[in-house]
Each structure stands twice: as C-alpha cells, then as structure tokens.
C-alpha positions as CSV (number, residue, x, y, z in Angstrom):
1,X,0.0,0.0,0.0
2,X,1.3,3.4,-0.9
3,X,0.6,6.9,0.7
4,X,-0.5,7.9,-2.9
5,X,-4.7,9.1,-2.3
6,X,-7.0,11.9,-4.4
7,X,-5.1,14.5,-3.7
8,X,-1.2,13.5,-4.5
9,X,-0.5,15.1,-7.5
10,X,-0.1,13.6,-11.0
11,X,1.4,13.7,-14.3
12,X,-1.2,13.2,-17.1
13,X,0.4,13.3,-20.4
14,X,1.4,16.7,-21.3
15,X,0.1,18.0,-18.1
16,X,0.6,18.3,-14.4
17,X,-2.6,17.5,-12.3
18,X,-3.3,19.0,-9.0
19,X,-5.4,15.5,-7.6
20,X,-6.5,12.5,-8.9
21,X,-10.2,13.1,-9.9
22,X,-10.9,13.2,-13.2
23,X,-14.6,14.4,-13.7
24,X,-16.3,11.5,-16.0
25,X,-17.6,12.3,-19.3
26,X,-21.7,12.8,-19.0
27,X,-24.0,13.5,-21.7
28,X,-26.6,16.5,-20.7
29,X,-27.6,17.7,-24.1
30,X,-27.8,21.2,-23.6
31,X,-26.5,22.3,-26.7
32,X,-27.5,24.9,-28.8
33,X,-28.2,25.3,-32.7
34,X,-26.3,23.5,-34.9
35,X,-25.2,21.5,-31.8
36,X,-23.1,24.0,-30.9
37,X,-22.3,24.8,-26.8
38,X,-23.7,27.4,-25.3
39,X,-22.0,30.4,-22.8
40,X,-24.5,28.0,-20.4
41,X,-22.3,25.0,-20.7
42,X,-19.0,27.4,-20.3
43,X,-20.5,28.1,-17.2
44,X,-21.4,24.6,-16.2
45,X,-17.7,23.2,-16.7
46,X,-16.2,26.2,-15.5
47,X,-17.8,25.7,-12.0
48,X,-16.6,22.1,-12.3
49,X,-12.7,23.5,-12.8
50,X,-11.2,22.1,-9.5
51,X,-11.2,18.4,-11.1
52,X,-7.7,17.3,-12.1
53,X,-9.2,16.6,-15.3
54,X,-12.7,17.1,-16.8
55,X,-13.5,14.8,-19.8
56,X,-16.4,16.6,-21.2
57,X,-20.0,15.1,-22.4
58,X,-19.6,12.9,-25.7
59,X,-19.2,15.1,-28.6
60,X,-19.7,14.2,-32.4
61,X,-16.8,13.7,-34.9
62,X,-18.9,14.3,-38.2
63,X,-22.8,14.9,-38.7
64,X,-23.6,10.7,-39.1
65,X,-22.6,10.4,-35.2
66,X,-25.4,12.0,-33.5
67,X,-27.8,9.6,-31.8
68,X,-29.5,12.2,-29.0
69,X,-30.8,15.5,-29.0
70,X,-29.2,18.4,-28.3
71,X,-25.6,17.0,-27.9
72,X,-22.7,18.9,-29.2
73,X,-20.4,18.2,-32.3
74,X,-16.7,19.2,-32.8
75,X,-16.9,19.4,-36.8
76,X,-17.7,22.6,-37.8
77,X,-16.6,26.3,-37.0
78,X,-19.3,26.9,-35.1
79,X,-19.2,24.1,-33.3
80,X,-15.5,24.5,-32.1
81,X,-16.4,28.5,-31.6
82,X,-19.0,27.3,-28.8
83,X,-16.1,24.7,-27.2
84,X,-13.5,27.3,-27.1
85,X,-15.6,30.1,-24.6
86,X,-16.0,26.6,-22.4
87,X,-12.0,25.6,-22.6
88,X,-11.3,29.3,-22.3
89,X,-13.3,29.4,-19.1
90,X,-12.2,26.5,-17.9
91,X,-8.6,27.2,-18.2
92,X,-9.5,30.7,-16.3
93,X,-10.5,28.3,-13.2
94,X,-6.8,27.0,-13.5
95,X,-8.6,23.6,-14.8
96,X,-7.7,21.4,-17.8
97,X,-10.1,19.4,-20.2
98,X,-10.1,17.0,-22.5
99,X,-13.2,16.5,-25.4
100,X,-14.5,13.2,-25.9
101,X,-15.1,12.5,-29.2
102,X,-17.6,9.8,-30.4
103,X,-19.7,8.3,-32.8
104,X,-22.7,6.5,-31.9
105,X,-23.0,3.9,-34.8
106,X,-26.1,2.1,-34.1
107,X,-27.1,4.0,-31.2
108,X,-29.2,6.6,-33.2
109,X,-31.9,7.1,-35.9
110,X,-33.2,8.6,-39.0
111,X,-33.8,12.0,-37.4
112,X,-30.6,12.1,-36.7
113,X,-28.7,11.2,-39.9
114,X,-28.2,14.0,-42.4
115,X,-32.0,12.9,-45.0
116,X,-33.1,10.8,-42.7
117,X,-30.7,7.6,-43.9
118,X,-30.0,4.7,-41.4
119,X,-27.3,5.0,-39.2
120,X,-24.2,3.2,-39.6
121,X,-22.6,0.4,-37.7
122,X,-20.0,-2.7,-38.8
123,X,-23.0,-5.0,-39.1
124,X,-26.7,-4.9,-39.7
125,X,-27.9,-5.7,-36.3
126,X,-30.1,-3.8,-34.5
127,X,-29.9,-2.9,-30.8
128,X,-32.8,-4.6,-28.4
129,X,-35.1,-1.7,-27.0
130,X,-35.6,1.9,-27.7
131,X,-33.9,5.4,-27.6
132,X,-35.5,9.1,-26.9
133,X,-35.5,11.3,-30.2
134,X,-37.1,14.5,-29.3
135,X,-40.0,12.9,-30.8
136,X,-41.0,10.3,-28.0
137,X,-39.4,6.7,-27.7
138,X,-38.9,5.0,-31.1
139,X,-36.9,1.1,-31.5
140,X,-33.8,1.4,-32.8
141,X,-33.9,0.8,-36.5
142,X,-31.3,-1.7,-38.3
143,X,-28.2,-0.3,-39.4
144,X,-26.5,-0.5,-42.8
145,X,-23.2,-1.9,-42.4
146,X,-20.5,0.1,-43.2
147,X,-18.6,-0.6,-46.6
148,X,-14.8,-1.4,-46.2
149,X,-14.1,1.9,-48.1
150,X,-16.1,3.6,-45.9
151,X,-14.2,3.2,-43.0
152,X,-10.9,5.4,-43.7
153,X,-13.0,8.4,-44.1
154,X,-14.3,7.8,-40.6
155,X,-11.2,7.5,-39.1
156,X,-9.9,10.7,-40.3
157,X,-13.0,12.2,-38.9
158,X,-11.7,11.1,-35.5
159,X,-8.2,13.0,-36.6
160,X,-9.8,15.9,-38.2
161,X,-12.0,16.4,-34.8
162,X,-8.9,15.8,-32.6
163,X,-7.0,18.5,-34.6
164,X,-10.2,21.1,-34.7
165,X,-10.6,20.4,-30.9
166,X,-6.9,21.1,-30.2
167,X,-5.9,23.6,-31.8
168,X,-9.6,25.6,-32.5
169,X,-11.5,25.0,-29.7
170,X,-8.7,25.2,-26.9
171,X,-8.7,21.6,-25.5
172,X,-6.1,20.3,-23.4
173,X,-6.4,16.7,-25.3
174,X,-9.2,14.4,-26.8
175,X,-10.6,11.0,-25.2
176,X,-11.6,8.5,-27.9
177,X,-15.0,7.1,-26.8
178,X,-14.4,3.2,-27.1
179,X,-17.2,2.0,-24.6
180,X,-20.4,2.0,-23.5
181,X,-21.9,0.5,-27.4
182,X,-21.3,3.1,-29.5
183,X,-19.6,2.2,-32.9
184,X,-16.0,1.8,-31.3
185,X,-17.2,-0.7,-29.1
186,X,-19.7,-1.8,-32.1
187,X,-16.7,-3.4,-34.0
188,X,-14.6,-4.3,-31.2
189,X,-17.2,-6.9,-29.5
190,X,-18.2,-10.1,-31.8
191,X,-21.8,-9.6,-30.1
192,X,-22.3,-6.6,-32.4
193,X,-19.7,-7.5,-35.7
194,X,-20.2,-10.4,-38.0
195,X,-17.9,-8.5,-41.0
196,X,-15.9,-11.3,-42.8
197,X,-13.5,-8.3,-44.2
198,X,-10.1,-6.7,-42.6
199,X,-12.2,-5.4,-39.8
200,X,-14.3,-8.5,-38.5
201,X,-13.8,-12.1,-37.3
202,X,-10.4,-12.5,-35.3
203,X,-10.0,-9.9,-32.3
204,X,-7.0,-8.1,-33.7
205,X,-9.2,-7.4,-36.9
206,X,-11.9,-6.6,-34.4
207,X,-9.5,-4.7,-32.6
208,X,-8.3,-2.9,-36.1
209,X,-10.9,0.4,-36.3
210,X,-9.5,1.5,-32.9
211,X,-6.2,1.4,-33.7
212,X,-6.2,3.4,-36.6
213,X,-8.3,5.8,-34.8
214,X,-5.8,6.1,-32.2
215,X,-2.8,6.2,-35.3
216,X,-4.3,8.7,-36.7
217,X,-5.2,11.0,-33.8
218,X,-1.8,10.7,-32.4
219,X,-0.4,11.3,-35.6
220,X,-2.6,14.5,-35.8
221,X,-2.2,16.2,-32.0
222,X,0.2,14.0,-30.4
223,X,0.3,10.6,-28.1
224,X,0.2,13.0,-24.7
225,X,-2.7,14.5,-25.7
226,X,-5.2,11.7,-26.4
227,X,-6.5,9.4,-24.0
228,X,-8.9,6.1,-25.1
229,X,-11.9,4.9,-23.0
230,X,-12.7,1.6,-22.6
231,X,-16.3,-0.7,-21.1
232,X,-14.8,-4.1,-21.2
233,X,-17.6,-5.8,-19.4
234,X,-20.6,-3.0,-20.5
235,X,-24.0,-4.3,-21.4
236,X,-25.2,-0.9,-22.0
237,X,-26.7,-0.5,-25.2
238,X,-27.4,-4.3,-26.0
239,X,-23.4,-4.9,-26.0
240,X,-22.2,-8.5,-25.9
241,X,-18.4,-10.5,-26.2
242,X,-18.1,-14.0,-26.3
243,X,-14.0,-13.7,-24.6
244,X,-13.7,-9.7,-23.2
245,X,-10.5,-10.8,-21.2
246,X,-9.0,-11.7,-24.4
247,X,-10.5,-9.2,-26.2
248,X,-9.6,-6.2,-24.0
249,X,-6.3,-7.3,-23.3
250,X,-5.2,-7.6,-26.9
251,X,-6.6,-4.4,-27.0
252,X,-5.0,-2.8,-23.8
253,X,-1.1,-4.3,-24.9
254,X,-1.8,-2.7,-28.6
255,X,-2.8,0.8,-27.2
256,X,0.4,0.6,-24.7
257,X,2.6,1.3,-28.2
258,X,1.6,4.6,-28.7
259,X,2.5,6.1,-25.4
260,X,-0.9,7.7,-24.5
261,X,-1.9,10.1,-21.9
262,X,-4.1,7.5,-20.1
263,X,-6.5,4.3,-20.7
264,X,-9.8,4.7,-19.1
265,X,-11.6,1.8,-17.9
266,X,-15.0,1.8,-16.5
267,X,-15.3,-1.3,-14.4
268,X,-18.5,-1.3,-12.0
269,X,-22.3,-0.2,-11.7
270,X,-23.6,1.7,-8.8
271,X,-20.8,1.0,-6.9
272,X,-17.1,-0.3,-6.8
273,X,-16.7,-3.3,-8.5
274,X,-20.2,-3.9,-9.1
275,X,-20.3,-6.1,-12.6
276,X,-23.0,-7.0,-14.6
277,X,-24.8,-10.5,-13.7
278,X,-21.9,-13.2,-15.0
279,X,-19.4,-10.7,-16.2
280,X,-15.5,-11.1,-15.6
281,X,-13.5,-9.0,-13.8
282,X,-10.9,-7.5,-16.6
283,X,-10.1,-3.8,-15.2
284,X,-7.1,-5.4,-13.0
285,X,-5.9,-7.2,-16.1
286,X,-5.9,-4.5,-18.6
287,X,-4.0,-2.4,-15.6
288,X,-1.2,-4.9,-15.9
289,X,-1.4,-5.1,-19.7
290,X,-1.9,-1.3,-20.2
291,X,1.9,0.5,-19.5
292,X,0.4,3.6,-18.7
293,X,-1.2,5.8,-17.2
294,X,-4.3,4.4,-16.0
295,X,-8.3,5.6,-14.8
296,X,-11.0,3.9,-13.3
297,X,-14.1,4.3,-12.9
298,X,-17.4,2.8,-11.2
299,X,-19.2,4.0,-9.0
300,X,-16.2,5.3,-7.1
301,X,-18.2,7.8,-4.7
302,X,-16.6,8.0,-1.6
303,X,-13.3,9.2,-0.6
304,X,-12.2,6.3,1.2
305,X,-13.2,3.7,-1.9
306,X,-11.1,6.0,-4.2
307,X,-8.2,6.5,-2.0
308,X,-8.2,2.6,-1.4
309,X,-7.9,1.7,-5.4
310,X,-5.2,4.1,-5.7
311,X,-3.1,3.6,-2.6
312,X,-3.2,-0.7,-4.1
313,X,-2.1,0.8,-7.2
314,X,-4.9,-0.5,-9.0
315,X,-5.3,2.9,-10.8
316,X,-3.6,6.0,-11.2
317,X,-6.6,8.4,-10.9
318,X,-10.5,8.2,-10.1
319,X,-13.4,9.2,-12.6
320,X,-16.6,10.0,-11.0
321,X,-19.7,11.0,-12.7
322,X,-23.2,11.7,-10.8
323,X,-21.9,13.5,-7.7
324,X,-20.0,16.3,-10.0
325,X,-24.0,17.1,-11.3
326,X,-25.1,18.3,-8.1
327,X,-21.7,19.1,-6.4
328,X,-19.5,21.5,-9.0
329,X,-17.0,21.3,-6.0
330,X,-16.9,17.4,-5.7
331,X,-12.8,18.0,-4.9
332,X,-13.8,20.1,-1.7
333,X,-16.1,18.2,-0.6
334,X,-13.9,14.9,-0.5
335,X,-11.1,16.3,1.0
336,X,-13.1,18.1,3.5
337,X,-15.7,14.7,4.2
338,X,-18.3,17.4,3.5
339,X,-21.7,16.2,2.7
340,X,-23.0,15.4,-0.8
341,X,-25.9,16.6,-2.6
342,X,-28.5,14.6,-4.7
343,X,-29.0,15.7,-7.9
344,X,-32.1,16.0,-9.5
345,X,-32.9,13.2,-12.0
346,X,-35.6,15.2,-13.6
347,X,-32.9,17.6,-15.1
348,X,-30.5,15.6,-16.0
349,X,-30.5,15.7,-19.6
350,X,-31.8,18.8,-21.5
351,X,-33.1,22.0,-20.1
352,X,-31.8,25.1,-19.0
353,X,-30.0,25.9,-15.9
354,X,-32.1,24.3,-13.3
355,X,-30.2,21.1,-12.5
356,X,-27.0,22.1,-14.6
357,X,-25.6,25.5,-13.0
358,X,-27.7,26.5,-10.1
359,X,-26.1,24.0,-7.9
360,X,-24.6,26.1,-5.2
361,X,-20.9,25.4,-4.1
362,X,-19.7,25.1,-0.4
363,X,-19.5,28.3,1.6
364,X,-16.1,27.7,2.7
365,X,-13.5,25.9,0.6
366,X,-10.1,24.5,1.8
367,X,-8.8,22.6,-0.6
C-alpha cells in the first residue's frame, strides 16, 4: 500500500494534475443550434474546474454520429467557436479538459442522420429496445453496415475532430470514446460485428478500427494529448463478447505502443466493482497489460473507496460522474468529508439551468 490518495498530485500526459479526480464524461444535451455549446455549458464546466481533469460530455466527430438530442459536435466552425468560450473558461479556473469525441453507430436514428438515412454500424444488427428522439421513444432501426471503403473516411473524422478540438477549440487533449456500445465498441465486441472483411472475425481485426483511430489522432495532435476509454464488461446498449479478457487485453497491450496520456476503464455499476450478472472482472488485467497511465471508474463515490484503489495501485486516478452534477465542488467536498448533494434526476439531460448550474458550491473551501 502506498501513501498515494485523491489529492497526491499527477502527471497526465502533457500535463501536471493538482489531484487525482478526473470528472467523467456525461452527456446532458444542452447544446445549442447547430449543436453547438452554449455560454450556459461554459459556465457549467467552469464551476466544475477544481477536477484534475474534466473529460467533457460525448461530442460528435462528423454529422452521421449523432444519436441524441441536443448534444454537441466538434466538426464545424461553429461548433468549435462554442467549445473554445467553455475551454477558455475552464482554463480561467486553473482547470484542464479534454473532449470526448464519439460516434454512436447504431445507437441513433433517421432523425438524426443527415435525409433521414440509417445509421451506420459494422454490421446490420439492430440494438434490443428503444432510444429518446425529441419525438418520443422510437426502436432502434437496423443499421447499414458500413462498406470497407467507408471506414478510412471515418477514421480521419476522428483526426480531423482531434486536430479542430486542439488547436480551434482550446482543448487540453481528446478522449476516444471506445465504450459503453457506440460504434468503437460496435466493431470491437463479436456480439455486435459479424464483418468477414479486414475489420471483422479475429480480435486483432476486431480490434483494427480502434487502432487506426488512435494512429491517426496521435499522428494529428500528439500521443500526450489523447487518452482512449474503454467498457470491457458493459452491457449498456445491448453490448455483448463471447472472450472480453482476451479481447480487451489484446486491445490494452496494442494501445500501450503509442505512449498515450491515459487508458480509461469503467469497471462497476452503482458501486465499486459492481459487474454486470456473469461478467468477468478485466479492469485489474488491462492495468497490468496497459503500461500507462491508467483511470478507473465505477461507482467510485466515496473518498475512502477512491483512495483505497489508488493507494493498491490499481489505478492512477478516479473518474466520478453523478456527484460532479449536483456538487460543482466534488474535490472540496472529499477532501473536507463534507456532505454530498443529490442531484435532480428530472434535469439531467436537456433543459436550462435548473439542475446544470444552479447548484450552489460550499461556503467555505479549503482545498
């Protein structure tokens, strides 16, 4: 056991971190036209600036990656105008923050898609249940399965976002959103890709539309700056794997080559190490395969959970999600064992201020 806990420093990449908690990426869709952010969402993050490192909500690479209302893109002008009042004020607050960029594949619908064409994924399989369009609950429809020359132009979208979030819109660095079903996760998992081309069949073709990504979005803002998450054992969004251990750790040892700023693995449901019904422990395994740094998160809401995973060197920092909604100064507030608020389901996605900024902060702050 070490004396390492929250609040020991930490080199993140390119940067220098005051503590150990990064601030998880959480989708609130509050953007604006065009999906553009708003001075409302500068303020929202801004207020969140004490984290080590905010990850902000998923943000779209290209106009087909959309699968919610009112969540923001990174591909246009506009788009990175509206990002660089919130990295601007963020960076006022002494903070640093990294985009997330994704593309929700399957995950989405005709409204969505630029006239109403079906959205994309590496195989024609629809996800079980339904998604929220604005316009009430609809099933998710079945996807066309990408061509093989299709797939190239995606990737630079991932580099062309990456450089137009770096360099226009102010970010610190970029996360590449590899979990939780979206169309990362789509071709990595044999549950969701039956291809029989360069991308589909054995893992390290599974594994192959990540790791171009990642080649490409080094090669565009650097290894320091981009950081890849990761939902080996996820169910979320009808997601499936016949081997994850093997699957993730291929993946894991592969992304070690490149030298990133950090692998994030989420690991847990409402509390620490909480897996889904049958799932396999991988997190520790992917720690051991992944030379690097290295984030965890679920369900990590206490002080004394986090410290504990840090001080076993099981990870190298803490993401934590829900409590930054209704506490803007989650860091205080662990390191002063101040009580939490609740937040206010109601408001968690879409809206105006009420349950996004009107959150008050403690009184008195020693941290």
């Amino acid at each position: 056991m070490s004396q390492i806990d929250l609040f020991t420093p930490v080199r993140v990449g390119a940067f220098e971190l005051p503590n150990r908690i990064a601030m998880a990426p959480m989708t609130r869709s509050r953007a604006g036209e065009g999906n553009a952010p708003t001075p409302l969402m500068a303020e929202y993050y801004a207020q969140r600036a004490s984290a080590g490192l905010i990850i902000s909500e998923a943000t779209q690479v290209n106009d087909t990656a959309q699968g919610y209302p009112s969540t923001p893109g990174v591909h246009t002008n506009t788009q990175a105008a509206g990002w660089r009042r919130v990295t601007e004020a963020v960076h006022a607050k002494g903070g640093r923050i990294f985009v997330q960029l994704w593309h929700v594949g399957r995950i989405s619908h005709p409204i969505f898609q630029p006239n109403g064409a079906p959205p994309v994924a590496p195989s024609a399989i629809a996800a079980a249940g339904e998604l929220y369009t604005g316009e009430g609950m609809k099933p998710f429809p079945v996807p066309r399965a990408l061509e093989t020359a299709e797939i190239p132009g995606l990737v630079r979208d991932f580099a062309e976002a990456a450089k137009r979030a770096v360099y226009d819109a102010g970010f610190d660095g970029v996360e590449i959103h590899g979990a939780n079903g979206y169309l990362i996760d789509q071709f990595l998992r044999d549950g969701t890709n039956k291809r029989t081309d360069a991308y589909g069949g054995s893992i390290e073709n599974r594994a192959r539309f990540l790791l171009e990504i990642v080649e490409a979005t080094v090669a565009a803002i650097g290894a320091d700056r981009v950081g890849v998450r990761l939902s080996p054992n996820g169910t979320f969004n009808d997601m499936r794997d016949s081997d994850p251990v093997a699957l993730f750790t291929h993946v894991a040892k592969a992304l070690s080559t490149f030298n990133l700023a950090y692998l994030h693995v989420i690991e847990g449901i409402d509390g620490p190490m909480t897996l889904p019904a049958g799932a396999p422990a991988v997190a520790s395994q992917l720690r051991a395969a992944f030379k690097g740094t290295f984030i965890i998160n679920g369900g990590y809401y206490t002080r004394a959970a986090a410290d504990a995973v840090l001080a076993k060197g099981e990870a190298d920092l803490v993401s934590i999600g829900i409590p930054f909604i209704a506490n803007p100064d989650l860091p205080a507030r662990l390191k002063l064992g101040a009580p939490l608020a609740e937040g206010d389901k109601a408001s968690f996605y879409g809206g105006t201020e009420k349950g996004y900024t009107d959150y008050p902060a403690l009184e008195t702050v020693d941290a």
